[in-house]
N, C-alpha and C positions, 0 to 999 in steps of 0.2 A: 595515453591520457587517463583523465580519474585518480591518477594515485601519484603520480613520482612528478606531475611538471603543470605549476597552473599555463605558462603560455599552453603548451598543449589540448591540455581540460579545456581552457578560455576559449579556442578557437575552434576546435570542434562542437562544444555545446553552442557557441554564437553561426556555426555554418547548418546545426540540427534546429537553430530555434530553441534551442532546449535550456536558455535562460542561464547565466552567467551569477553564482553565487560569491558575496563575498559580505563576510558578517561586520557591524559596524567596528568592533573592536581590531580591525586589521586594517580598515581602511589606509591608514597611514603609515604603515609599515613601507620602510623602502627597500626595493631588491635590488644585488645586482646581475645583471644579464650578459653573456658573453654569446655570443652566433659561434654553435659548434664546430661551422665550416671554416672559421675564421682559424679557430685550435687549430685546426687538422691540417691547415695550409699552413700554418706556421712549424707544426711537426715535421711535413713531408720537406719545406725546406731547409730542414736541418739535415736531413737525410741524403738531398743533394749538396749542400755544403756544411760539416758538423758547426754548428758555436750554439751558444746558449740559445733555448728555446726561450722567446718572448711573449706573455698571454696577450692577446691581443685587449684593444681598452674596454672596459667594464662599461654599462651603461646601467645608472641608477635612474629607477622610479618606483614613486608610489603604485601600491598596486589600483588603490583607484584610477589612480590616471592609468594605470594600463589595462586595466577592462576597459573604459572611455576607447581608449584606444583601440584596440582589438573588436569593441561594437562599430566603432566609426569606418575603422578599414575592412569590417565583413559587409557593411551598407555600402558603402561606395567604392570599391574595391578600384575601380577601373578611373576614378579621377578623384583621387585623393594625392592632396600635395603631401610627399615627402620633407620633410621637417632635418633628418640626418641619417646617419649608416642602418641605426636601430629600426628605426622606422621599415626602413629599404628593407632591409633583413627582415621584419615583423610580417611583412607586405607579402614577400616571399614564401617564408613559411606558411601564412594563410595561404595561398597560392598552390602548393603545391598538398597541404592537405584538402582543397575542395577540389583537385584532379583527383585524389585517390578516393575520397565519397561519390562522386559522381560515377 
């Protein structure tokens, strides 16, 4: 986190309290996001059977909405409705960085 990934930075400064920056001029920037398990499963099974490797789907958003997002599922972690795959994944991730803070 801090330097190479806002999900990362987002989630650990939202699990520290330590307040989630993002300047007005980026608010609306959209990214896209791929869950790097999803690569990796797509890699290994190429390796069990060869053919083209396919990235799995991209998910866009604004990065406003994904701080919203990432405040919302570090508050409510435990009963927050998942929305689609991203979410799930998002959830996860949050998840398993506040096992390794703890």
């Amino acid at each position: 986190p801090n330097y190479n990934s806002v999900i990362s930075t987002w989630i650990v400064n939202a699990l520290n309290n330590s307040g989630l920056i993002l300047y007005d001029n980026a608010k609306n920037i959209e990214m896209e996001y791929i869950y790097v398990k999803d690569v990796c499963n797509n890699i290994i099974s190429c390796l069990d059977s060869p053919k083209n490797i396919l990235l799995p789907k991209c998910h866009k958003i604004k990065l406003f909405e994904l701080k919203e997002l990432i405040l919302g599922m570090v508050e409510r972690q435990d009963d927050y409705i998942l929305s689609n795959d991203f979410e799930y994944n998002l959830l996860q991730t949050i998840k398993s960085y506040k096992e390794c803070l703890t």
